[in-house]
N, C-alpha and C positions, 0 to 999 in steps of 0.2 A: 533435358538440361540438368536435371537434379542429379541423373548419373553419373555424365560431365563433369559436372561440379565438384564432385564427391573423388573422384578418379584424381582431378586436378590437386584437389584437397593433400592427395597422398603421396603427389610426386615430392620426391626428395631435392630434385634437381628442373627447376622450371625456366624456359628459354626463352626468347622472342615468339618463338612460333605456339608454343602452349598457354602464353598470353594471349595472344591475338586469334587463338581456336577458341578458345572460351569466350571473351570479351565479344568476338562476333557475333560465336553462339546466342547471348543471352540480345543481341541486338536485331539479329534475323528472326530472333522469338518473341520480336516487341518489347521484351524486358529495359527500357531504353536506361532507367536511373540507375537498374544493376550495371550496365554494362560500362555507362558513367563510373558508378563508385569503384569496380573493378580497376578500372584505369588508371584515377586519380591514386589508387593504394600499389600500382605498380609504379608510377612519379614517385611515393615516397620512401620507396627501398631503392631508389633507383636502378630499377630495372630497364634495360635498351630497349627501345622500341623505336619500330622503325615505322614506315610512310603507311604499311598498311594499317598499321595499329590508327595511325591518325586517322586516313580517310575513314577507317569505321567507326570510333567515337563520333566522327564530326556527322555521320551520319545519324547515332542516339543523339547528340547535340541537337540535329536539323529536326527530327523527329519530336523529341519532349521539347521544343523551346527552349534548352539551356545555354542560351548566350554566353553566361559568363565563364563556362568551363570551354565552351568556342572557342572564348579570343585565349585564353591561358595557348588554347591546340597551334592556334593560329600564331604567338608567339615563338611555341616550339618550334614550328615548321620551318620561320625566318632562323631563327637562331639555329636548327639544326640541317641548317643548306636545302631544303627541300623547296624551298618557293617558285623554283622556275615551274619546278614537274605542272603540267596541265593537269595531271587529273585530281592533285592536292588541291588545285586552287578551281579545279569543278566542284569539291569536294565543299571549298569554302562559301563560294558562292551561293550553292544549296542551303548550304546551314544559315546564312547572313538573311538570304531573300527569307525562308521559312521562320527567322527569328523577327522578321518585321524590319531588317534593316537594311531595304535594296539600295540605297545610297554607297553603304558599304560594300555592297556586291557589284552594282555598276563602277564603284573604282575600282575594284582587283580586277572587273573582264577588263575595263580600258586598259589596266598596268599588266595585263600577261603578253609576255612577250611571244607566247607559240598560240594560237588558238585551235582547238579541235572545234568537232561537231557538235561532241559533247556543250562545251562550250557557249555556243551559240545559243542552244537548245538550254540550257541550262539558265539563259538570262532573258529569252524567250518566256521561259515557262514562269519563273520568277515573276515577270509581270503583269503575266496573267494570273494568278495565283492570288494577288492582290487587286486586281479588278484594271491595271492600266496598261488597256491594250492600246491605246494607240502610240506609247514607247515599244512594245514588243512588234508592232505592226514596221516600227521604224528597224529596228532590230533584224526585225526577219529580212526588210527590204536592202538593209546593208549585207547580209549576210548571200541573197542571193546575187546583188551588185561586185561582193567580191570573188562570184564564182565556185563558193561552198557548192556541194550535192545537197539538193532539196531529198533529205531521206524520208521515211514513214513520221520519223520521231516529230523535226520541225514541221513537217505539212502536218499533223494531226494536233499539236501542242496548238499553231497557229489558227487553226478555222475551230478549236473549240473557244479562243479568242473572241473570233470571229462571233459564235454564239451567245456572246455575253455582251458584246457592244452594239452600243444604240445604233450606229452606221455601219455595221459589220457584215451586211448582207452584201453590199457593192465589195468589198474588199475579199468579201467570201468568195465570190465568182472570179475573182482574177485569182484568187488561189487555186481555185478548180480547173480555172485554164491550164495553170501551171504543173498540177496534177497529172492531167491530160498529158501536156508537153513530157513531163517526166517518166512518163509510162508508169504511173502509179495507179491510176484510177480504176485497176484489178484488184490492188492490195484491201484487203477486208478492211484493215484499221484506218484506212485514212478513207477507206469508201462510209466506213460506218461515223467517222468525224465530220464528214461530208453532208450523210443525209439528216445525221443532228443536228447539225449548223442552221440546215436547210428547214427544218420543222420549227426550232428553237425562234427563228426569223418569220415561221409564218408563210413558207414556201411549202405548205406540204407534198404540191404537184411537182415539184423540182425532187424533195427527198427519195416520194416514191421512184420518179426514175433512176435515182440511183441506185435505190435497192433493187429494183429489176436487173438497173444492167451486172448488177455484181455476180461473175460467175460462180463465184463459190461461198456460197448463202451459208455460214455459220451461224451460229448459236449467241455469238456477239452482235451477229449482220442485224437480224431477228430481233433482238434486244433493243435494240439502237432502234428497229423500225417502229415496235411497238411501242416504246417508251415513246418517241416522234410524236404518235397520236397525241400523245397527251402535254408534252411541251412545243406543241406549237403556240404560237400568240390568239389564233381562233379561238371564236367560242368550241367548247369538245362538245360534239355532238350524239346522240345515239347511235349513226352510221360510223363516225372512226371509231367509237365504241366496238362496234360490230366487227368490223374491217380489223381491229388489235385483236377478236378472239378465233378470226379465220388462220391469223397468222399463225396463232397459238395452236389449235387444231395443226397444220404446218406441219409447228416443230414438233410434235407428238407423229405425226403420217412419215415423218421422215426418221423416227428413233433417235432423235438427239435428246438428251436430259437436260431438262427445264435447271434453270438457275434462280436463286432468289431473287435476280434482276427480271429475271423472266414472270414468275410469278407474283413480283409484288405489282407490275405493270397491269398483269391479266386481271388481278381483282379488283384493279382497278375499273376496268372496264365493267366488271361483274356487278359493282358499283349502281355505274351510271346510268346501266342498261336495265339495272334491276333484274339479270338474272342472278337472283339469291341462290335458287337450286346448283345450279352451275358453279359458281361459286365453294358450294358445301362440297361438290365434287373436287373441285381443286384444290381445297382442305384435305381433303381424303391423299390426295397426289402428294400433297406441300409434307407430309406426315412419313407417308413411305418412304420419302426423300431426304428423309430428317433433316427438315430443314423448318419446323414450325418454331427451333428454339432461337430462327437469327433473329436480332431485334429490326433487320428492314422485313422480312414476311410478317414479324409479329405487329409490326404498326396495319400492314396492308388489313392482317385479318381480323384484328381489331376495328379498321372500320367499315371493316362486308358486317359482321355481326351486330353494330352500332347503327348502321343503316339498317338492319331487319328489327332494332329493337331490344334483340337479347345482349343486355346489360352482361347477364352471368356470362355466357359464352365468351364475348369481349374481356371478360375478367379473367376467364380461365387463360385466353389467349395470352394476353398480360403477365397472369403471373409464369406461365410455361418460359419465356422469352430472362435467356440466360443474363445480358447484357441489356437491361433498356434502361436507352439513351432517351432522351428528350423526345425525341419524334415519338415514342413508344407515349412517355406521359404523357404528352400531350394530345394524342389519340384517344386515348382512355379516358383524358377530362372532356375534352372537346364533347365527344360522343355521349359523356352521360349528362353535359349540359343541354344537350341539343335533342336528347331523349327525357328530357324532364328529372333529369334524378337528381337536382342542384346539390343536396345532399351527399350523396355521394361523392359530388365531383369534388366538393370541400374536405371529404376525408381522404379523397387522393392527392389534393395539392398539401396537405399536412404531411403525409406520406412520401410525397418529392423534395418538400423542403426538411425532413428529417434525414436523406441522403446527402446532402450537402450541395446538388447538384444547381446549377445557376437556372432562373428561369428564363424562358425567349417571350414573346411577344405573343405570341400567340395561344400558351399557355396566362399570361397575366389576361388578355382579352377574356379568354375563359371563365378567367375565376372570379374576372369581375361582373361578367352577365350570369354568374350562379348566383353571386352576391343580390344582384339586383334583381333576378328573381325568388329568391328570399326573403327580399326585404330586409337586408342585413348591409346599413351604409355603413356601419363603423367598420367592418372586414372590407369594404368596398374600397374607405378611404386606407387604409393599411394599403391596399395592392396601390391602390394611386401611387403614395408616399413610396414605395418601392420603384413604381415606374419613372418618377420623379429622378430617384436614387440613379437608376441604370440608364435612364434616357429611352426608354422604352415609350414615353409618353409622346414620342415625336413620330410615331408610327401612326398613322394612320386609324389601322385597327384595334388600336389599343383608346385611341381618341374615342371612336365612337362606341365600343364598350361604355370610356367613362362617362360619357352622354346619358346613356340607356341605364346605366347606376342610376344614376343622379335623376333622372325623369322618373323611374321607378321608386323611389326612397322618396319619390315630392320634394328632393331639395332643387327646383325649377333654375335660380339663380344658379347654381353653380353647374348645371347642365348648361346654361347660357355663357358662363364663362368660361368653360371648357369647348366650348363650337369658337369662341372668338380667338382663344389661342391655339388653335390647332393650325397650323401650318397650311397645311391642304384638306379641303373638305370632298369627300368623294358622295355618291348617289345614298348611302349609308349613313353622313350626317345630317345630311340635310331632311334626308324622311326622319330621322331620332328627333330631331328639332320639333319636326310639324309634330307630328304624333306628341311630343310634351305638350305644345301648347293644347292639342286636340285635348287629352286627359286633363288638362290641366282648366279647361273650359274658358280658352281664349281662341275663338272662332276668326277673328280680324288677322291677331298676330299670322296665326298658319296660314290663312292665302297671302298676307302681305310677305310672308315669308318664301312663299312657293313660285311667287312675281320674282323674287330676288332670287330665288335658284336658278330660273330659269333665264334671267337675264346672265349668270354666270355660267350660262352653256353646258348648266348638267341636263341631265337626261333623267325623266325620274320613273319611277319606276311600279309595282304596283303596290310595296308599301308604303309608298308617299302618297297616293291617291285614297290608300284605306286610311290614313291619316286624314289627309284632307275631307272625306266623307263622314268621319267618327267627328271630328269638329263641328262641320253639320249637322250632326243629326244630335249633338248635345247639346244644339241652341237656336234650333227649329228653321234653319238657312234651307228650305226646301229648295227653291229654285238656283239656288249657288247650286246644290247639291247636285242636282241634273244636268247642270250647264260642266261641273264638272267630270262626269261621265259621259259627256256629249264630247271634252278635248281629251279624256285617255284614250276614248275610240278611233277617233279621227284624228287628231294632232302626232299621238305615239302609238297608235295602232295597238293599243292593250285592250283586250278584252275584258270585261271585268266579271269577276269571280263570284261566289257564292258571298265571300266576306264581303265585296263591294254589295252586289245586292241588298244582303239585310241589312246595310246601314243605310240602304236608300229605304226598305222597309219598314226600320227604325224611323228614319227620318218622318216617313208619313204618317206614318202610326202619331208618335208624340205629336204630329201637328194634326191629330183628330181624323185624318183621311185613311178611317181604317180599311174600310171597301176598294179606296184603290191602292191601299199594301195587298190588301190580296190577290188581287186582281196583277197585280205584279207577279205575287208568285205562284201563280198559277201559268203565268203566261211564257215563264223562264224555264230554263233548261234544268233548275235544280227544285226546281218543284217538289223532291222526293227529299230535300235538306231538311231537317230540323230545324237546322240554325234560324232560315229565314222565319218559320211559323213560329218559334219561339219569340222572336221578336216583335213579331206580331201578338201573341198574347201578353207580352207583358204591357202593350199600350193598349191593347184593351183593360187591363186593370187598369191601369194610369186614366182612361177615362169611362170606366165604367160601363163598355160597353157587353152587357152579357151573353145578348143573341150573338156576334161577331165571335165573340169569346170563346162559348160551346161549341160552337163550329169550330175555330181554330183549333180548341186544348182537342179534342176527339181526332182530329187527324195528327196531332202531334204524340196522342196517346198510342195513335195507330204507327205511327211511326216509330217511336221509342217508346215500347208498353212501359222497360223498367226504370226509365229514368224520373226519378223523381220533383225534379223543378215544373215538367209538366201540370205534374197534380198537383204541388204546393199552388202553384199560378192561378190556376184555376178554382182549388179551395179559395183564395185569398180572396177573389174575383166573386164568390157566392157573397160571403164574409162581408165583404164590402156592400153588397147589392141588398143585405138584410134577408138574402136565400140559406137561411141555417139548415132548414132540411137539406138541399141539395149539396152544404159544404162538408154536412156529416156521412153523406151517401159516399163524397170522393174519399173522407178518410177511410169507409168501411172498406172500399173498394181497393183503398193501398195496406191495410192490414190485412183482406184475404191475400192478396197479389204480393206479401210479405216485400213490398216496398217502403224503405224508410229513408228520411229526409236526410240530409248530409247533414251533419249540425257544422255551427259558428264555430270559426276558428280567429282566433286574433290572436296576432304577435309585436313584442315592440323588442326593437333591440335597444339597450340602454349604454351599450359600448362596453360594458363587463361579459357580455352577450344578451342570448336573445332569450324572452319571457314568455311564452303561449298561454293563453285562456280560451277554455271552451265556454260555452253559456253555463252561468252557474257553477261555475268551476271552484272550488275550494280546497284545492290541492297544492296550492301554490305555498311557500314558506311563510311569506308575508299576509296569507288571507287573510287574517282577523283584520289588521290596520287597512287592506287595498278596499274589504265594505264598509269598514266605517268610515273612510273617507269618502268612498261613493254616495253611501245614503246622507253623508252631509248637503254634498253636494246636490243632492234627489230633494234634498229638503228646502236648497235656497232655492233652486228654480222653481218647488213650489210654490212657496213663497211669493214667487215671480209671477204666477199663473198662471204654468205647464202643469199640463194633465195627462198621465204615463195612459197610452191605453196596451192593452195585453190581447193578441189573437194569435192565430198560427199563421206569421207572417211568413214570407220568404226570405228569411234570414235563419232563424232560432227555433228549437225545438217546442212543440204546443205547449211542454210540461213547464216548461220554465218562465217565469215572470220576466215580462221585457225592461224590467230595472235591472237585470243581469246578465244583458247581452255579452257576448264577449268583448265587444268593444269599448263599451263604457267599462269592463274589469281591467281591459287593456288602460286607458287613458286613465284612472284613477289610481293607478299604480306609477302611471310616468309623472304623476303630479304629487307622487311621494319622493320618488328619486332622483330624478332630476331635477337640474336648479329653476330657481323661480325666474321666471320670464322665457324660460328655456323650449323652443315649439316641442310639438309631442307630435310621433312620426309613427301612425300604428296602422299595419297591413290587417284585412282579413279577408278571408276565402270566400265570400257571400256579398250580394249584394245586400248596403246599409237599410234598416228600414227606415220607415216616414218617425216613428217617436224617437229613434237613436239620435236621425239627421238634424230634427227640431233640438234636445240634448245636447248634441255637441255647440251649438250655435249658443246654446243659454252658458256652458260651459267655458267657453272661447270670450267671452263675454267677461262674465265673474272671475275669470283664472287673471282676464288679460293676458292671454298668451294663446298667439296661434296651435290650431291644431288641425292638422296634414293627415286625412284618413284615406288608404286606397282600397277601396272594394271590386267588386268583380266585375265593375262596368268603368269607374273612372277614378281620378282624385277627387279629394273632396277639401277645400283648403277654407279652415273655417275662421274667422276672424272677426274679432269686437262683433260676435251676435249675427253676422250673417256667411254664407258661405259661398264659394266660388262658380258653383253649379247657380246660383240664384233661383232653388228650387226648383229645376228643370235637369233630372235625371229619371 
């Protein structure tokens, strides 16, 4: 076009027709606002332009959404005799339906006096275009009533109709008959409109027969089948998984060249089925076929690489990808929130909103389960207030995001009022619900809760049951606890998991039945877990049990030599038992084995942002003022008749005095900056210890002001001197 341009630039003498080559030009090149401005500057030397000139504007018109330079075309057209011509007023119709105003488009079809096919097709597609197919269903039925030819255009326009209405499957199959009757049901395009209808509805026995019977299997045929698999209404399973990569095989045994429709489909499946290798090979393919810079292969292969894990590789994928749209960020967030890098996915949504580019639902869902596993409600409530803004709040999955914020951040209330205004609650609210109260150590709320799900005819599923179990086992409901893995087995046929297990192990454990926690997990299929014996040692600290103990920590040691919560557990477990010789064997035994303990992490976000402290941390800007307002504090609960004690618990490093846990650095800094009476909301990575937990309660007390801590096992919501756990964690 630039040559074009340049050529046009120099004509001395420029006509109708050297108008309307360039103005095309720049319109068949997507260029739509050039092709616009061009126009509007041949209106103002008034240059003649004739009907082509307008049908092509109105075409950049129908394409950018410029209404208002529409109706100026649409004026000219009456004013310069052209309004009878059909294909001006095809022309208008298009631009009207695509500008959002089918009102206006259904009055020029009803006011043309000639109609084509065009025509027809044209007010047809308009309706569907905007989602109201059963006026286009009407449409179409007048259109064969007055004897038009049923061509490829209207049969394929109409059953992808067909694929987007709630009742489109009956009216599908009279279109199919009609297919039949017209001798079309050989033609690719309307056979390939056919079997997508057909999957899209949940027929996929019906689709595959159409693809069988199509004699001349193309690369659209193929397309259309494979994609099928995966918009059917079924659950997708491993076998249509399987079944889209034989196809695929297919199109390669047959020498056609795979399309970016074709391959974003396939990795798809690569996906589901978990063959990553495969996958890597169609990378290799997607590459020869320079096609890894469109932005639909670059979302697919962003999330083959996001399902394997590799962050980088997805990022490399990302950035190679020329044009990426929404679908593209929103791959790239999804995937490093759901691979743990919430960080990340925060420095990519800063990254989308410095492109100016709008965000969808699905991206704000995102950013607010990154937030919430951060522990960062003030960015939380930012995307709220934005979803608020665009009406994104009314979505479904953006609702139960702001649930799983808000459970997470310990602001409980406002997860409760966000489940009451959500419109429809799916399988996804109702488990965020229980699970808040579970952490939140309201054991009654969650089954009266899970009566009231199930009276509203959800279906729950097995995060609602690990909910339900995690409430149990935080407040010693043993036989609720069984009776509730006695109805996911038999009521909803769930089998329960590793997670369900240790919280039934949990459960016994804290209720002193530590022989038949074990005796449980010996007897189960995951015997070889960690998880379960870990849970099992930590309530043998919890009651002292040592012999139990030694046995557990040694097969847990056996199981994961290098993880260190093992030995801390079991150090603690000596410590406690008054075994100092046996607790210094475990540390000798983790300093040959150069294993070293995680240390305390705590964070608060104060809404300026967010504040970390490690144990003993003196790095922060404010250290001097955040210990002496601690050790004040350290000094009234003296006063009070708390007595700090110091060991190497399972929280904090041996070195460090447990007057300077991170947590208590975290909470004596929010009680400098934030206002008075204001709760203090502080995340850390570790489970709380017994002198922290008594602390915050003497703390909550003298502050007068709630204080909301979430550790590595639950919330901890502490108030006037006692806390929410009622010392039972």
């Amino acid at each position: 076009m630039n040559s074009a341009t340049l050529l046009f630039d120099q004509m001395h003498e420029k006509n109708t027709v050297s108008w309307n080559s360039v103005i095309s030009g720049y319109s068949q090149a997507g260029h739509y606002s050039r092709a616009i401005k061009l126009f509007l500057a041949a209106l103002r030397i008034e240059v003649k332009l004739d009907k082509f000139t307008y049908a092509c504007v109105l075409s950049a018109c129908a394409h950018s959404g410029d209404q208002k330079t529409g109706k100026i075309i649409h004026g000219l057209i009456v004013v310069g005799g052209f309004g009878f011509q059909s294909f001006l007023a095809n022309s208008l119709i298009d631009m009207y339906s695509k500008c959002g105003k089918i009102d206006q488009a259904r009055f020029l079809f009803d006011s043309m006096g000639e109609l084509d096919t065009i025509s027809w097709n044209s007010m047809i597609s308009a309706y569907i275009r905007i989602g109201l197919t059963k006026e286009a269903f009407e449409v179409f039925n007048e259109m064969h009533r007055n004897g038009w030819d049923m061509n490829t255009c209207a049969l394929s326009t109409v059953l992808k109709g067909c694929s987007i209405s709630n009742d489109g499957e009956s009216f599908g199959k009279i279109v199919h008959g009609l297919v039949t009757k017209v001798g079309l049901n050989m033609d690719v395009v309307v056979g390939a409109a056919m079997l997508d209808m057909y999957a899209k509805v949940g027929d996929l026995k019906d689709a595959i027969r159409v693809f069988k019977l199509m004699p001349n299997q193309n690369l659209v045929a193929f397309n259309a089948m494979i994609a099928g698999f995966f918009r059917s209404n079924s659950k997708i399973s491993d076998k249509l998984s399987e079944d889209a990569l034989r196809l695929f095989s297919e199109i390669l045994r047959r020498q056609m060249r795979p399309s970016k429709y074709t391959f974003s489909s396939i990795l798809r499946a690569c996906n589901i089925v978990e063959a990553l290798e495969l996958g890597l090979q169609i990378h290799a393919q997607i590459i020869k076929n320079n096609l890894h810079l469109d932005e639909f292969v670059g979302s697919a292969l962003i999330d083959l690489y996001m399902k394997m894990g590799s962050i980088d590789d997805g990022l490399r994928c990302f950035n190679a990808v020329l044009k990426q749209d929404i679908v593209c960020w929103t791959s790239m967030i999804a995937g490093c929130v759901r691979n743990g890098q919430y960080e990340q996915s925060q420095r990519l949504l800063y990254g989308l909103l410095a492109t100016g580019k709008e965000l969808d639902e699905f991206i704000v869902s995102s950013a607010l389960s990154a937030s919430a596993n951060l522990g960062m409600p003030r960015s939380g409530e930012q995307l709220q207030g934005y979803a608020l803004k665009t009406g994104f709040h009314h979505f479904t999955i953006v609702g139960n995001s702001q649930i799983w914020m808000y459970c997470k951040s310990g602001d409980f209330d406002s997860a409760q009022l966000t489940f009451e205004e959500m419109g429809n609650h799916d399988v996804v609210s109702w488990s965020a619900l229980i699970c808040a109260h579970a952490q939140h150590g309201q054991p009654v709320e969650a089954l009266r809760l899970f009566k009231k799900m199930e009276a509203h005819e959800v279906v729950p599923n097995e995060v609602t049951f690990l909910g339900l179990l995690t409430a149990c086992s935080h407040s010693g409901l043993v036989d609720e606890g069984f009776k509730l893995v006695e109805c996911m087995k038999k009521a909803y046929g769930i089998g329960p998991n590793v997670k369900h297990l240790a919280c039934l192990v949990d459960l016994l454990g804290r209720a002193g039945r530590l022989e038949d926690a074990e005796q449980l997990i010996v007897a189960s299929s995951f015997s070889s877990d960690p998880v379960m014996w870990r849970a099992l040692l930590g309530a043998c600290r919890i009651h002292g049990d040592v012999n139990v103990g030694q046995r557990v920590a040694n097969r847990l040691i056996e199981l994961e030599p290098q993880a260190s919560a093992s030995y801390v557990l079991l150090y603690n477990l000596y410590v406690d038992a008054g075994k100092n010789v046996d607790a210094n064997s475990v540390r000798d035994l983790m300093k040959e084995r150069r294993i070293r303990k995680e240390p305390g992490l705590s964070w608060i976000d104060i809404g300026t942002g967010v504040h970390s402290f490690l144990v003993g941390d003196r790095s922060h800007p404010n250290s001097q003022l955040i210990y002496t307002k601690l050790e004040q504090m350290l000094e009234k609960i003296k006063q009070m008749g708390h007595i700090s004690t110091s060991n190497f618990d399972d929280s904090d490093e041996q070195t460090t005095a447990v007057n300077h846990h991170s947590e208590k650095l975290a909470v004596a800094f929010g009680m400098i900056v934030l206002p008075k009476l204001a709760p203090i909301r502080v995340m850390k990575n570790l489970r709380i210890c017994d002198d922290c937990h008594t602390t915050m309660k003497f703390f909550s007390k003298i502050e007068k002001r709630d204080i909301i801590l979430r550790d590595l096992i639950r919330f901890h919501h502490f108030r006037a001197g006692s806390c929410s756990c009622h010392d039972y964690w």
